[in-house]
N, C-alpha and C positions, 0 to 999 in steps of 0.2 A: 771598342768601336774603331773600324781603320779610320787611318787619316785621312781627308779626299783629295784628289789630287787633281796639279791643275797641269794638262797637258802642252806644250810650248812646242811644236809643228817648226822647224828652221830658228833654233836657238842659237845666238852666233857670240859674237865679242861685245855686241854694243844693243840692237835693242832689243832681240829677244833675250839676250842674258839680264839686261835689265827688266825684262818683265819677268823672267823664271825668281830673279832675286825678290821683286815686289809682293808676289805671291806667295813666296818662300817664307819673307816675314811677316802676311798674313796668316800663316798656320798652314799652307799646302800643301803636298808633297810636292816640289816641280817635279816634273815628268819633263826632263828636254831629249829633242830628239835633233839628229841630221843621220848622214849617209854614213858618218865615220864617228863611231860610238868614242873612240879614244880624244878626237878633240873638246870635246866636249867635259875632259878631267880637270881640266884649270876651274872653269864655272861650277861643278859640283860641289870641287873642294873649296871655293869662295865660301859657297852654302852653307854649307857643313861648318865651317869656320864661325861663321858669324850665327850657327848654331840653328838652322834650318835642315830639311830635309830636302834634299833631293837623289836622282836615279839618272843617269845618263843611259839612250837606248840607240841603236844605231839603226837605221827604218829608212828605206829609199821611198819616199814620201809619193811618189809614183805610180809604185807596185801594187796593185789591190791585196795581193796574198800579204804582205810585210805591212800592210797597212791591218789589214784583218789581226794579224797578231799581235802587233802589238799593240791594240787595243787591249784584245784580251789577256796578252802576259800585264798590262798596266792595270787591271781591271782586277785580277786574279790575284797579284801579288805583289797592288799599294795600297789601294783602293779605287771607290769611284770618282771616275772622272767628272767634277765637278763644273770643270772650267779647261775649254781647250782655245787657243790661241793659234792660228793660223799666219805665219811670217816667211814665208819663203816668197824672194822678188822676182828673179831674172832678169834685171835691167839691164839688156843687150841691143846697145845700139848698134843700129843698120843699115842702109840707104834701100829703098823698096824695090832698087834694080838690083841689088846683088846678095840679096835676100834668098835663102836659100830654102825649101821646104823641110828639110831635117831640121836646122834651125829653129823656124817658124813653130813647128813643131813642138819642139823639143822645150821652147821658153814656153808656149799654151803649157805644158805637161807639169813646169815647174809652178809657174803662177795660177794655176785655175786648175786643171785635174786632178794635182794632187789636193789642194781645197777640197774640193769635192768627195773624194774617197776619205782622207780623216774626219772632216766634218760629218760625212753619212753615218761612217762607224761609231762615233763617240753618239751622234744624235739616238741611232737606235739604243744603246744603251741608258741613255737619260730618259727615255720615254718608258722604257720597259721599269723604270721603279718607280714606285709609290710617288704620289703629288705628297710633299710634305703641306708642314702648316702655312708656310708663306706661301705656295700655291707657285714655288717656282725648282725648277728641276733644274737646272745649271745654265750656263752662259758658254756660247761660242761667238768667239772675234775674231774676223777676219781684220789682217791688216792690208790696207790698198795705197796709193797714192797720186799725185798729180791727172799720173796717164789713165785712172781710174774713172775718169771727168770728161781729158779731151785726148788727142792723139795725137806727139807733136812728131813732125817730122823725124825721121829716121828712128821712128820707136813703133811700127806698126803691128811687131810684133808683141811688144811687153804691152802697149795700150789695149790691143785687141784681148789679150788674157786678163788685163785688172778690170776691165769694164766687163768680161764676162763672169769675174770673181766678183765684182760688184754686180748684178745680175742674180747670183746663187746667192750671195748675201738676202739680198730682199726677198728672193724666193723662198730660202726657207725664213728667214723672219716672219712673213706671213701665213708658213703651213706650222711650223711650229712655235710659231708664240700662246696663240691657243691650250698648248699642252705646256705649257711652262716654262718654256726656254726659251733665254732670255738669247737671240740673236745681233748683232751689230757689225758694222762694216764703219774702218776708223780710214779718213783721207791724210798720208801723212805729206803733209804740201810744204816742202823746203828739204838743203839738206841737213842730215844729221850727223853730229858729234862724234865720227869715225878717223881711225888711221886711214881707209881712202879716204877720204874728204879731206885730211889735212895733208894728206901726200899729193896727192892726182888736181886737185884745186885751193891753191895758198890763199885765192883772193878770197873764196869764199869763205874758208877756215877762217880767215882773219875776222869776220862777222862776230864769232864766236865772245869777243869782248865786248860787244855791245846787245847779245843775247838774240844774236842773229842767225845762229842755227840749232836744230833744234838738240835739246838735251835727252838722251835715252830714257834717265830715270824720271824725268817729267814724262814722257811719251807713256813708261809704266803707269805711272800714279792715275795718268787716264785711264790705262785699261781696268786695273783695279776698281776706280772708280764706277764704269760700267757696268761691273760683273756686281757690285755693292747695289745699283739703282734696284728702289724697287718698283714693284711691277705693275703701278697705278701712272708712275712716268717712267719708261721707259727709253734711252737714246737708239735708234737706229743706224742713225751713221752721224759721223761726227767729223769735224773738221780740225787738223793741228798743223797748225803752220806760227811760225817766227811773227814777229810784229812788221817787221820790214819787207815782209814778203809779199811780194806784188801778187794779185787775183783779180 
């Protein structure tokens, strides 16, 4: 019986690698993906080390055709995609006067269209198998944050794309819950446990001793946790932020 695997959509250093690993020691194959299949060798061989499986695949999250495929080369030859995990941000600050429409563009394409196209792909495959016995055919997470909510100044474009990646979350959580699939849209509200974050802002880094920003592999254990609920409670969106994080 192949393994199932759990697809990771923008796998990077910090939280997607922490969700591919969380999954990883659930029993999944990760499936991580970005634009440049070779960055992605330090995090595979973490896996592998610590005795998980995963595949590193290189996919302009973009592209409908690169998307289309590698579905089905992951589908063909790991298994089925059980669980996909949507993590690409474009958090590109801007002032709205000198905002440029390639730009504007260009971040919708990262944050919301490419959503859109992996999420479709992996849904039609979940649908086309069998309802097993729990009555639940896989789990897709979209990760969002702050600007998902409200739009703050000089972020018109990244807030306009998470609020419509929030948008498609609900949409399909409502056509496809039905059918088994368990959807969810997670707010990640603070920042997180990054070399930027400890580079580009000390003050806030400095939070991190008193459990004021947030930790990756806790961010995982939630998603885990999501894809675990079953399907009499379901979470839809969910909110993770610091304790000292103002809302």
């Amino acid at each position: 019986m192949p393994q199932p695997a759990a697809l990771i959509v923008g796998a990077g250093d910090a939280t997607g690698g922490a969700i591919a690993r969380a999954f990883a020691r659930e029993g999944y194959a990760a499936c991580v993906t970005r634009r440049s299949a070779d960055k992605l060798a330090p995090l595979v061989a973490q896996i592998q080390a610590d005795g998980g499986t995963a595949h590193a695949f290189g996919s302009d999250a973009r592209r409908e055709d690169e998307v289309v495929a590698l579905v089905a080369q992951i589908e063909a030859t790991v298994g089925p995609i059980e669980v996909m995990v949507f993590n690409i941000g474009a958090n590109v600050p801007e002032s709205i006067l000198s905002e440029t429409a390639r730009k504007y563009f260009k971040v919708w394409e990262m944050a919301c269209f490419s959503g859109f196209l992996n999420a479709r792909e992996v849904a039609k495959r979940m649908v086309a198998r069998p309802l097993p016995a729990g009555g639940q055919r896989g789990t897709i997470l979209f990760t969002g944050a702050t600007a998902s909510l409200r739009g703050g100044a000089n972020f018109a474009a990244f807030s306009g794309a998470k609020m419509a990646l929030r948008a498609l979350a609900q949409s399909m959580a409502r056509e496809l819950g039905p059918q088994g699939i368990h959807v969810a849209h997670t707010i990640i509200d603070g920042a997180i446990d990054t070399e930027f974050i400890r580079s580009n802002f000390p003050e806030r880094y400095a939070r991190k001793a008193d459990d004021g920003i947030l930790n990756p592999e806790h961010i995982a254990q939630a998603y885990v946790m999501l894809h675990r609920q079953p399907r009499d409670a379901w979470t839809h969106e969910l909110d993770l932020r610091p304790w000292i994080e103002n809302f």
